[in-house]
C-alpha positions in Angstrom: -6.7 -42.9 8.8 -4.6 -42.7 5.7 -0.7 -42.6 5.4 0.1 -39.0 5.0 -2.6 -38.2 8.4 -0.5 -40.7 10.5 2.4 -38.5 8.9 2.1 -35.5 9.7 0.1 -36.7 13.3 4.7 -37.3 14.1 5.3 -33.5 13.6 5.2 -31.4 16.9 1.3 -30.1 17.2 -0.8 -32.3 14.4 -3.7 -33.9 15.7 -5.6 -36.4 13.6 -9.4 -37.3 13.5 -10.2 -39.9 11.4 -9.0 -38.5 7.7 -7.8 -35.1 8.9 -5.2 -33.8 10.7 -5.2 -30.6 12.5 -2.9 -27.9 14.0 -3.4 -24.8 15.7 -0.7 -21.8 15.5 -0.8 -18.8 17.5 0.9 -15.4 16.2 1.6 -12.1 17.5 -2.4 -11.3 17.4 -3.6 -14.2 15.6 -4.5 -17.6 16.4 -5.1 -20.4 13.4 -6.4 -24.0 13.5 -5.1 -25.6 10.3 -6.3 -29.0 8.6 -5.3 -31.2 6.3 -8.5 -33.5 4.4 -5.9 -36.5 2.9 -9.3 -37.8 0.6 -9.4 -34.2 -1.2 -5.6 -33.3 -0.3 -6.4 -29.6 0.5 -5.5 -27.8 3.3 -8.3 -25.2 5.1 -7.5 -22.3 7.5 -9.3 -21.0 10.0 -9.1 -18.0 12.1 -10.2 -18.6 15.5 -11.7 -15.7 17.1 -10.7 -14.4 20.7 -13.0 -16.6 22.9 -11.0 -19.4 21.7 -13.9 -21.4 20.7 -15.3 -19.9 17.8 -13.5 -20.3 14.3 -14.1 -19.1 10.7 -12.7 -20.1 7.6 -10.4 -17.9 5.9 -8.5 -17.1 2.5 -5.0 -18.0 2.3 -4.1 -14.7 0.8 -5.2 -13.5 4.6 -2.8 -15.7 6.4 0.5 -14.6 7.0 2.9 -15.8 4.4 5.6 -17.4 7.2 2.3 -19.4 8.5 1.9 -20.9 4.8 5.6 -21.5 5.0 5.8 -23.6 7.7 2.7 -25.2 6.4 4.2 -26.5 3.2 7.2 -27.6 5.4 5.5 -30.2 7.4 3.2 -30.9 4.5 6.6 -31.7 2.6 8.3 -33.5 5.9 5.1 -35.6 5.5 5.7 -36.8 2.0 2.7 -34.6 1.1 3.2 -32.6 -2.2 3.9 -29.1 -1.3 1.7 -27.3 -3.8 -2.0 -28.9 -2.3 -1.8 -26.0 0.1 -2.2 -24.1 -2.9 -4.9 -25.7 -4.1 -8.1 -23.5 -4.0 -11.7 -25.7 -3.6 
C-alpha cells in the first residue's frame, strides 16, 4: 500500500485494497463507488445500479459536479494533486 492510499484510507468512508482506495457516495437517486489507483494516479467512477451489487464504469462528465468536488477535496486533504481526477485514461 502506498502513502497517498493509507492517506486517504484516514478520511471518513475510504477503504483501501492493496494499491487502491475506494469510496462509495450515495445521492438523491444515485449511488457511486469511487477509486483511487496510486500506481496510475487516476481516479474511476462507477455507477452502481439499484441491486446494489452491480456496477458500471462511467464518465466524469456524468457525475454530478458536487460529487467531483468533494472528490478533489479529499484527494487534496490526502496530499494527492487535485487535477489526477481530471485525468482521462
Amino acid at each position: 500500500m502506498g502513502e497517498h492510499v493509507e492517506a486517504l484510507a484516514e478520511l471518513e468512508g475510504w477503504r483501501t485494497e492493496g494499491f487502491a482506495a475506494r469510496v462509495h457516495y450515495r445521492g438523491a437517486d444515485d449511488r457511486y463507488s469511487i477509486e483511487f489507483y496510486e500506481p496510475s494516479e487516476c481516479v474511476l467512477y462507477w455507477k452502481v445500479k439499484d441491486d446494489g451489487e452491480t456496477a458500471v464504469p462511467v464518465g466524469r462528465d456524468t457525475v454530478p459536479d458536487p460529487l467531483r468536488t468533494r472528490i478533489r477535496e479529499d484527494l487534496s486533504e490526502a496530499s494527492i494533486d487535485p487535477d489526477v481526477e481530471r485525468r482521462v485514461l
